[in-house]
C-alpha positions as CSV (number, residue, x, y, z in Angstrom):
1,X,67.6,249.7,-9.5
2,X,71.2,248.7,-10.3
3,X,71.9,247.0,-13.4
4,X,73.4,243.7,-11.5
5,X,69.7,243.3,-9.5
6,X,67.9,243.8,-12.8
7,X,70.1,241.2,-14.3
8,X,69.4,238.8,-11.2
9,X,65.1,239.2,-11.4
10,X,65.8,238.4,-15.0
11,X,67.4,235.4,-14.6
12,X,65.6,234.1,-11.7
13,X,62.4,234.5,-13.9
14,X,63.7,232.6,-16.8
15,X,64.7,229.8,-14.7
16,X,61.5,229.6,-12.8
17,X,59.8,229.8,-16.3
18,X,61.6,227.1,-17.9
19,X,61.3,225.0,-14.6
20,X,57.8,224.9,-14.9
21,X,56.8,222.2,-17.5
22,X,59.2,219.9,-15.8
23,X,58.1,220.7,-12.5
24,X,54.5,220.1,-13.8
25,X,55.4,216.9,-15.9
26,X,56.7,215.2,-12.9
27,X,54.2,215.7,-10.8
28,X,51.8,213.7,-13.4
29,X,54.2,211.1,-13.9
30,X,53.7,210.5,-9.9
31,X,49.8,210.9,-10.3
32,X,49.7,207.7,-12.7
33,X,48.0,205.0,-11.5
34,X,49.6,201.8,-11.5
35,X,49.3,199.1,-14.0
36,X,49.6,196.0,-12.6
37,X,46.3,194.2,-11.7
38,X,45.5,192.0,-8.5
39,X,44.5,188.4,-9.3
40,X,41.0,188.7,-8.5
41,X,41.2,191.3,-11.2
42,X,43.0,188.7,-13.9
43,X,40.4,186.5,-12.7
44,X,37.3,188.4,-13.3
45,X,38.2,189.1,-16.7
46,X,38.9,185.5,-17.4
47,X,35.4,184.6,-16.6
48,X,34.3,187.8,-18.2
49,X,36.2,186.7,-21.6
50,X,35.0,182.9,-21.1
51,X,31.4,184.0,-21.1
52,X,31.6,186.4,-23.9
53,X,33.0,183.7,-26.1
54,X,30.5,181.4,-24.8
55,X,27.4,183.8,-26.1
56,X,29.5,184.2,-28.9
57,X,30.3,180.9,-30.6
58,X,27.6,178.9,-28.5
59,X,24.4,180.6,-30.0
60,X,24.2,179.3,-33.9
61,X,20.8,179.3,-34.0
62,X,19.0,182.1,-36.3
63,X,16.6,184.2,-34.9
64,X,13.5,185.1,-35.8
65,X,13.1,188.7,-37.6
66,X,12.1,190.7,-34.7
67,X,9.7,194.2,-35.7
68,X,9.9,197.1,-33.7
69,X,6.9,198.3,-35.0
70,X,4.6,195.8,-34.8
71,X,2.2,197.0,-32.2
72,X,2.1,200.1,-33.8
73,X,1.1,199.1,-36.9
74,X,-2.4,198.7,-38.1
75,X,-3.8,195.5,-40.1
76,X,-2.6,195.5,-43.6
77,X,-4.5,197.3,-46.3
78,X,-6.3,194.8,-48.6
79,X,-4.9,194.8,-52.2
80,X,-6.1,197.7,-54.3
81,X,-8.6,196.2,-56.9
82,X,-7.2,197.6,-60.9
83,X,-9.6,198.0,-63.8
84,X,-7.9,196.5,-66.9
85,X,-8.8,199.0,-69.7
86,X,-7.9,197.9,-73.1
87,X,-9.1,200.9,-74.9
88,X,-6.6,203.3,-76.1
89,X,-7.5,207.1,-75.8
């Protein structure tokens, strides 16, 4: 090969390797989606944001201790009897 064809390849690679990124940036700059939402959208998440702050601020009631291991559990042991021993060894 002559140096001029040599010199050509070279520079057609380097241009097509440095096009790349932008080429490839571009194309997911197209593929977003876009951001604006449709009013029944808006309006879903108003009632969705309505009734989280209802459950939120609307229950002030305590409730009861629930146990998660209550029907596992067997009937409480009765209270171990102790021997009072005043004698000193």
């Amino acid at each position: 090969m002559n140096p001029p064809r040599i010199a050509l390849l070279i520079a057609s690679a380097f241009v097509a390797v440095t096009a790349a990124p932008a080429v490839a940036q571009k194309m997911m700059q197209d593929a977003k989606p876009s951001l604006s939402r449709s009013e029944e959208a808006k309006k879903n998440d108003a009632l969705f944001d309505q009734e989280f702050r209802n459950r939120r601020d609307g229950d002030s009631t305590p409730q009861a201790k629930a146990d998660p291991w209550a029907g596992v559990r067997s009937e409480p042991a009765p209270p171990a009897t102790t021997k009072k021993n005043n004698a000193r060894n």
